[in-house]
Short mmCIF file of the C-alpha atoms (twelve columns), coordinates in Angstrom:
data_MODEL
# 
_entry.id   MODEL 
# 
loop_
_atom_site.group_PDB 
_atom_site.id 
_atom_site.type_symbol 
_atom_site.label_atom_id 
_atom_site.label_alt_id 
_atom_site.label_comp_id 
_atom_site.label_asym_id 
_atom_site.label_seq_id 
_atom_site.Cartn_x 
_atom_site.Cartn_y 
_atom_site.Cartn_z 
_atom_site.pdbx_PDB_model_num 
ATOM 1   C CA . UNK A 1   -20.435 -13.872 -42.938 1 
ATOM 2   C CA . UNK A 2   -17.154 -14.501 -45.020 1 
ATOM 3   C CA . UNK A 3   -14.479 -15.906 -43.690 1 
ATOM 4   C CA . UNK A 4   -13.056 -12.118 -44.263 1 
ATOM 5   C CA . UNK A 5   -15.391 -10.777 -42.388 1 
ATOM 6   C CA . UNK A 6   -14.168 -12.706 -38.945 1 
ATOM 7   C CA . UNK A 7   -10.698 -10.487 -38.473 1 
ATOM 8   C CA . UNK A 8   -12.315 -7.890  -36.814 1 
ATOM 9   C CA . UNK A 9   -14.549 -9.966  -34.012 1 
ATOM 10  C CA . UNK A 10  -12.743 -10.402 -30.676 1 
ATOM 11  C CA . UNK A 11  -13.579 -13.839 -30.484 1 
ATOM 12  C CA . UNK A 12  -14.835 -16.984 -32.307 1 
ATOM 13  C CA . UNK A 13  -15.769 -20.858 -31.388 1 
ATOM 14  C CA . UNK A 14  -13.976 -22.824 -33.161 1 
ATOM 15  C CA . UNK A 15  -15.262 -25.943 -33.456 1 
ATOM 16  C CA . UNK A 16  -12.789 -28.921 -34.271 1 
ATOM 17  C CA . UNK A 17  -14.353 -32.411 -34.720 1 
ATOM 18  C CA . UNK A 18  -13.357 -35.137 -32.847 1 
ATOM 19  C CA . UNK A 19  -12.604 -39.106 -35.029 1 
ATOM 20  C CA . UNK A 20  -16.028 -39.650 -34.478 1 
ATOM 21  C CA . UNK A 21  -17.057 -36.609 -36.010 1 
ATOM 22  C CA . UNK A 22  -18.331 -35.120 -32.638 1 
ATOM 23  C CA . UNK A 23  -17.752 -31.551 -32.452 1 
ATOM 24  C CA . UNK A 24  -16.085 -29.427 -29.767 1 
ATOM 25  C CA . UNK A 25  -16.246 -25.743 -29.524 1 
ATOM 26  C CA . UNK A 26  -13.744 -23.409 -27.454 1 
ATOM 27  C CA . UNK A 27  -14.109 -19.534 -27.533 1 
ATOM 28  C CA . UNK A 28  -10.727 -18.217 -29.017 1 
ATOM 29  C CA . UNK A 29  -8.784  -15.118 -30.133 1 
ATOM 30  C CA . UNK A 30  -8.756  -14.466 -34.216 1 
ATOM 31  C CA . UNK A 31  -6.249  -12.303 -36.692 1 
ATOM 32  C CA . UNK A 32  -6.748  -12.053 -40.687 1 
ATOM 33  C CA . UNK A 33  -4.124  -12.043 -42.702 1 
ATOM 34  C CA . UNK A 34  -4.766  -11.573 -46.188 1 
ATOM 35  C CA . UNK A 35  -6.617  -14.697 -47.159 1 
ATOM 36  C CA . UNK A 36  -6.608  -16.719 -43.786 1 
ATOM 37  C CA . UNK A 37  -7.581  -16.644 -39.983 1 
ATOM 38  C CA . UNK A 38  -5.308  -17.394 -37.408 1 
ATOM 39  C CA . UNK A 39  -5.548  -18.734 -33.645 1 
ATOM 40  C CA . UNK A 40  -3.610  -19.541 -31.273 1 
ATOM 41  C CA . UNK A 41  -3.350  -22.582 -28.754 1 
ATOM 42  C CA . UNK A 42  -1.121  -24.464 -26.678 1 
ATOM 43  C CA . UNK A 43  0.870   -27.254 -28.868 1 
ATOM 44  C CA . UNK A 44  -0.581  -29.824 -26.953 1 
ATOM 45  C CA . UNK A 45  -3.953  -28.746 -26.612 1 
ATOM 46  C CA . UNK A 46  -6.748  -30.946 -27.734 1 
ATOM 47  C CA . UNK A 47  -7.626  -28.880 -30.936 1 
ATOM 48  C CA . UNK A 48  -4.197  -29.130 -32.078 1 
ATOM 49  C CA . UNK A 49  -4.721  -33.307 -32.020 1 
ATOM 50  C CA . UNK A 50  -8.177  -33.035 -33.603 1 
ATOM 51  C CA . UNK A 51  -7.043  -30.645 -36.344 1 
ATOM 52  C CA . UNK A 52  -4.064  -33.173 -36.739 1 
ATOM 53  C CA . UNK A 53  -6.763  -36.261 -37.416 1 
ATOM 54  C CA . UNK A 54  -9.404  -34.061 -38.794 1 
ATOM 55  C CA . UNK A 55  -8.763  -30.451 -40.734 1 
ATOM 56  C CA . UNK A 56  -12.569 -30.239 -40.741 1 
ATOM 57  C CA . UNK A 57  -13.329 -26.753 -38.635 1 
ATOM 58  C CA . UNK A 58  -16.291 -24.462 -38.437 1 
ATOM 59  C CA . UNK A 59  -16.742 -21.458 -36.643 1 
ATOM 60  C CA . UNK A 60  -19.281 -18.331 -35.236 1 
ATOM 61  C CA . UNK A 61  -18.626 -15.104 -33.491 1 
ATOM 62  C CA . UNK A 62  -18.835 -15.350 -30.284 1 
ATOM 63  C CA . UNK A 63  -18.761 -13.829 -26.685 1 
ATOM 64  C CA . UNK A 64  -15.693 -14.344 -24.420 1 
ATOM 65  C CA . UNK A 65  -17.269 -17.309 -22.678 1 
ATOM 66  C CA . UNK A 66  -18.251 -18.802 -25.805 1 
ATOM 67  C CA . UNK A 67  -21.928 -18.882 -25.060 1 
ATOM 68  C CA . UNK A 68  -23.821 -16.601 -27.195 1 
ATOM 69  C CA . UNK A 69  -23.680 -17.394 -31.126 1 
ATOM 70  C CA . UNK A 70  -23.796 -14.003 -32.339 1 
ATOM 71  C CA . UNK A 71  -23.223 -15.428 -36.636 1 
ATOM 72  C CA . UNK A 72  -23.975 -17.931 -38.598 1 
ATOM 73  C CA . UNK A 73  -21.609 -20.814 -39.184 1 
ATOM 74  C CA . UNK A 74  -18.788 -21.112 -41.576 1 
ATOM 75  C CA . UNK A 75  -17.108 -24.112 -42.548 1 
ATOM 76  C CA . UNK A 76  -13.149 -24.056 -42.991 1 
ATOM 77  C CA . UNK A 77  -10.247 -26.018 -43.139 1 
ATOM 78  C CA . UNK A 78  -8.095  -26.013 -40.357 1 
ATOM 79  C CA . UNK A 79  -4.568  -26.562 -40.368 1 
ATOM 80  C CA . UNK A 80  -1.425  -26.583 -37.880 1 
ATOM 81  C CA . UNK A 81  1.006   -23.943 -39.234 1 
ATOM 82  C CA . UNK A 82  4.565   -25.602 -39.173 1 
ATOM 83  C CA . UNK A 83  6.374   -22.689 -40.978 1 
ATOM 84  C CA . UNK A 84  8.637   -20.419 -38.758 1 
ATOM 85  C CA . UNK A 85  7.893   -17.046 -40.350 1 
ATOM 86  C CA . UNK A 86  4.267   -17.320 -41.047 1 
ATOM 87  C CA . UNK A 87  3.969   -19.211 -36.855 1 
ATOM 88  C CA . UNK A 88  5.627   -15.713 -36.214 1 
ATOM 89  C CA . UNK A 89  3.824   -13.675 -38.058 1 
ATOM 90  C CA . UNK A 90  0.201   -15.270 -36.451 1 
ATOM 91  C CA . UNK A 91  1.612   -14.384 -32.988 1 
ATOM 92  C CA . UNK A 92  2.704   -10.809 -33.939 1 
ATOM 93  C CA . UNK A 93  -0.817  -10.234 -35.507 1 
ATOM 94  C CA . UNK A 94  -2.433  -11.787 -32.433 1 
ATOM 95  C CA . UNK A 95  -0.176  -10.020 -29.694 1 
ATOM 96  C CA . UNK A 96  -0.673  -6.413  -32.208 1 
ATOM 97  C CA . UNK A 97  -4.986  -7.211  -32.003 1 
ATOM 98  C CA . UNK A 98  -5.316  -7.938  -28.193 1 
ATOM 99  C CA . UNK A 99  -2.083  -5.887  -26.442 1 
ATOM 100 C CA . UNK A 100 -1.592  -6.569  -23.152 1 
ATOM 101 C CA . UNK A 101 -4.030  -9.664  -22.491 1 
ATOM 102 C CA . UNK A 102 -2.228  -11.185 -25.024 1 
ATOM 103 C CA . UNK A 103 1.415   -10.495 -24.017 1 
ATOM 104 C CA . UNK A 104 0.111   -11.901 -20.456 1 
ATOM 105 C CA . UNK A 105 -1.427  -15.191 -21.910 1 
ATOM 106 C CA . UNK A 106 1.453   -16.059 -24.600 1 
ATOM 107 C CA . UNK A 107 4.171   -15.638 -22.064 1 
ATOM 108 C CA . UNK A 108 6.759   -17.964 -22.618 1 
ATOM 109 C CA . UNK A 109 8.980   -19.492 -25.686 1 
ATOM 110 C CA . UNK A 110 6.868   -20.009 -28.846 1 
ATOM 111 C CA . UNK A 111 8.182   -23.580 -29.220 1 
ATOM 112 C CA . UNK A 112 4.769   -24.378 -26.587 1 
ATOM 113 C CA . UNK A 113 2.473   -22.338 -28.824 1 
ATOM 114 C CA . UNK A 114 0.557   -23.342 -31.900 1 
ATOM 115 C CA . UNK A 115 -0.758  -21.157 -34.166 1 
ATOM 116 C CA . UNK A 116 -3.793  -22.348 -36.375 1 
ATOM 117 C CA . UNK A 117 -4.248  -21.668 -39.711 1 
ATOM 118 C CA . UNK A 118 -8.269  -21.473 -41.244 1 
ATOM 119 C CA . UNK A 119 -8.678  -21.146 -44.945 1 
ATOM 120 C CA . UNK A 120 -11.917 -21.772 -47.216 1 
ATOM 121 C CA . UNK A 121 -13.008 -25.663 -47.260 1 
ATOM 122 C CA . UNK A 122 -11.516 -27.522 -50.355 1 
# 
């Protein structure tokens, strides 16, 4: 798969690598917009720290639980997005993808969201 191809699965792992290179998968929501994937997590969440030290990512489709790999790998780069409009648009995309579940789970001001940003490895 392309990294295209990933806006229309329900979920992905994304796997962020620790400083010691040791990777850790969660099962998340995904968007596409135009040349990128976004995702969403809590600002303090562990990703958010290893994509701070590390913008090395790779991710699979998934199942909700995260435990059936249902692609092959793809290797991006991860970054946090820091820019107001395109933070809003990510949540917008994600809360227009998954309705009501996602109005439920990103409850709240923004300001404790992070949105994730995963483009094509440089």
């Amino acid at each position: 798969m392309k990294l295209t191809d990933f806006s229309t699965v329900q979920y992905i792992n994304l796997i962020t690598y620790r400083r010691d290179n040791t990777p850790v998968s969660t099962a998340v929501w995904v968007v596409g917009i135009e040349d990128a994937l976004y995702v969403t997590t809590g600002k303090v969440s562990g990703k958010v720290k290893r994509i701070k030290n590390n913008g090395k990512a790779t991710i699979h489709e998934t199942n909700q639980s995260g435990s059936q790999k249902l692609s092959e790998d793809l290797d991006l780069h991860a970054t946090i997005v820091e820019d107001r409009v395109e933070k809003q648009d990510g949540i917008k995309a994600i809360t227009k993808k998954y309705g009501l579940m996602a109005k439920m789970m990103m409850r709240g001001p923004d300001e404790g969201r992070a949105i994730i940003k995963l483009t094509n490895s440089k």
